[in-house]
C-alpha positions in Angstrom: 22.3 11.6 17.8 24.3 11.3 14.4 22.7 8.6 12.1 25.7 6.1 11.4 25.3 5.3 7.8 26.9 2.5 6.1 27.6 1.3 2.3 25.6 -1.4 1.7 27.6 -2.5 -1.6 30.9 -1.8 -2.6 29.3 -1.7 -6.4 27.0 0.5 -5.4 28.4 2.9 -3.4 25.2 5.2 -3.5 23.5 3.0 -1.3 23.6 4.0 2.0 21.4 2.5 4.9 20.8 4.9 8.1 22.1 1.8 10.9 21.5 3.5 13.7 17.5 4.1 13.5 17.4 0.0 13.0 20.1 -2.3 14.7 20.7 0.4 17.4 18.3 0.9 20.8 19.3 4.6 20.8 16.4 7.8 19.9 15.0 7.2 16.5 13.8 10.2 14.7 11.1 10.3 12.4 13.2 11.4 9.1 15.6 8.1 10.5 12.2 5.7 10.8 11.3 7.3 7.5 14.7 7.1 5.3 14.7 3.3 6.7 11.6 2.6 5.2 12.2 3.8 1.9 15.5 2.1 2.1 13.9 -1.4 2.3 11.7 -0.5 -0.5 14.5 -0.3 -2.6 16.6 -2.6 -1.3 14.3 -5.4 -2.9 15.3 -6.5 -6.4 11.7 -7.2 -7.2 8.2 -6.3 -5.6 8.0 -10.3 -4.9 11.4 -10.3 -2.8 10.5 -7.1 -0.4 10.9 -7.7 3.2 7.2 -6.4 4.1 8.2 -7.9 8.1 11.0 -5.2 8.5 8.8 -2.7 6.8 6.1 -3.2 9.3 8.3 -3.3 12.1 9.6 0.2 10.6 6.0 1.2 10.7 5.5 -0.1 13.9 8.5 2.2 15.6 7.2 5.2 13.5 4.0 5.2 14.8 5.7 5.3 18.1 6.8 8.8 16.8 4.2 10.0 14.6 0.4 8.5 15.4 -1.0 10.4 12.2 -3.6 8.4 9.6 -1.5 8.4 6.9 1.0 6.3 8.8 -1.3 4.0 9.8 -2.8 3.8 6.2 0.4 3.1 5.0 1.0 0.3 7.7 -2.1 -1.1 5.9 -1.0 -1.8 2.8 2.0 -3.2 4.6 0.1 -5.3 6.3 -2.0 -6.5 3.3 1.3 -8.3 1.8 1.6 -10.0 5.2 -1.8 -11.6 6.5 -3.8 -10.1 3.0 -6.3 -8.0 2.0 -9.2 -8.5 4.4 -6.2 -7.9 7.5 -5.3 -4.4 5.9 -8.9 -3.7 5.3 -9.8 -4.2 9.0 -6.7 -2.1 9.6 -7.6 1.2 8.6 -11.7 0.1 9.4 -9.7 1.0 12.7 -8.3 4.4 11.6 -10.1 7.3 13.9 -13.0 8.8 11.3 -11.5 6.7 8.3 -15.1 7.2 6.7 -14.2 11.5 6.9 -10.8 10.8 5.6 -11.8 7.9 2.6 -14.7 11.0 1.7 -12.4 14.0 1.5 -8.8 12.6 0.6 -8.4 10.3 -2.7 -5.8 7.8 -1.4 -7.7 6.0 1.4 -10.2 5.1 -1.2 -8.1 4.5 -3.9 -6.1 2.1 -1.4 -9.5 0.5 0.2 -10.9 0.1 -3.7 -7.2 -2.0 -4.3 -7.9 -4.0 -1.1 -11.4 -4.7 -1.9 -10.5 -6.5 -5.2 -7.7 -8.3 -3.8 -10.2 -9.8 -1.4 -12.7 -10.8 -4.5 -14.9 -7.9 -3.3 -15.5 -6.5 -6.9 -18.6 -4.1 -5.6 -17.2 -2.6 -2.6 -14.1 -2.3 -4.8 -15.6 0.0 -8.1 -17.1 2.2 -4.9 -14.1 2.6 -3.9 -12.4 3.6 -6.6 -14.8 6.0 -8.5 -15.2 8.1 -5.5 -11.2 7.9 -5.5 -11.2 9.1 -9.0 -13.9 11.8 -7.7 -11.5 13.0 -5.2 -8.5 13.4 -6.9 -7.2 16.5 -8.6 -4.3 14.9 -10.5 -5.7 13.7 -14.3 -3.2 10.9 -14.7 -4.4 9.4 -11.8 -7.6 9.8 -12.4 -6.8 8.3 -15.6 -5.0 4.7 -13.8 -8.5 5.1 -11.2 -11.1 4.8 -14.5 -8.9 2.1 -16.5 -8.9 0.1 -13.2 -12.2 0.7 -12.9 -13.8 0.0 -16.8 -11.6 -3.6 -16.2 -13.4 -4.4 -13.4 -17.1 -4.0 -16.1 -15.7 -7.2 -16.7 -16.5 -8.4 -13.1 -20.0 -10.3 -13.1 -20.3 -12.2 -9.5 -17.1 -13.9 -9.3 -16.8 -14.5 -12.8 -14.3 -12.3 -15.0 -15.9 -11.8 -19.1 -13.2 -12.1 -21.4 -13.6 -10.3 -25.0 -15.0 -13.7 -26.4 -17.8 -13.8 -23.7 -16.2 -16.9 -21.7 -16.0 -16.6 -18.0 -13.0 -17.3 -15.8 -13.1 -17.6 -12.0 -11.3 -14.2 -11.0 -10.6 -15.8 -7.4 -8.0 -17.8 -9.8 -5.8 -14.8 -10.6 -6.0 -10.9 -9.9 -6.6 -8.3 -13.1 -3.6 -6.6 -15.0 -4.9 -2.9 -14.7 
């Protein structure tokens, strides 16, 4: 099957949205699923504004095609912006030897130390992320793993220090890192 593609915007012709993989109940190929995903990614104006239900739906169908970890990690995180952090956590809690993978490979941490924090779990969370930035190979982001985790020193039981000493409930807002 030939993906039908389609301009999305006649002022920006560049865009172009593979239909068929979508709106269509024809074969859907994995590079289809894929290009469909990436294409609602930047489809949204801002983060805020992203359809995270037709990105897990997108997930959803290439799992059908492509059962592998990473998928399922990244249905996760999808998942997170949908029903939250503690959801997504339990999610890849369900991934086959996600312990093996969250040792040996730097994004399942890295993605369980975000998850963590955004549920208010600031202990599980610096775990998380320095063995992340233990795992890792690339030094920028091991440098984005150890600012992320020197701002969360800050953390003391619920309570965020600010340079002045005064505490602030972090369950109010979540840290710029």
């Amino acid at each position: 099957m030939i993906p039908l593609l389609v301009c999305l915007s006649l002022a920006d012709p560049g865009v172009f949205f593979p239909v068929s993989s979508v709106q269509f109940s024809g074969p859907r190929s994995l590079y289809s699923i894929e290009a469909a995903i990436s294409t609602q990614y930047c489809l949204a104006p801002r983060f805020e504004e992203t359809d995270w239900r037709a990105i897990a739906g997108l997930y959803d169908a290439l799992l059908k095609v492509k059962r592998s970890p990473l998928v399922k990690l990244n249905r996760a995180v999808v998942l997170a912006r949908i029903q939250g952090p503690k959801a997504a956590i339990d999610e890849i809690h369900r991934i086959e030897g996600w312990e093996s993978l969250a040792a040996r490979h730097y994004l399942y941490s890295a993605v369980l130390g975000q998850l963590y924090l955004e549920a208010n779990d600031v202990e599980k969370a610096k775990h998380f992320i320095a063995a992340a930035g233990g795992l890792t190979s690339s030094e920028a982001e091991k440098k984005l793993l150890n600012k992320k985790l020197s701002s969360l020193s800050w953390y003391s039981h619920g309570v965020q220090r600010n340079a002045d000493g005064k505490g602030e409930d972090s369950s109010l807002r979540s840290p710029q890192c």
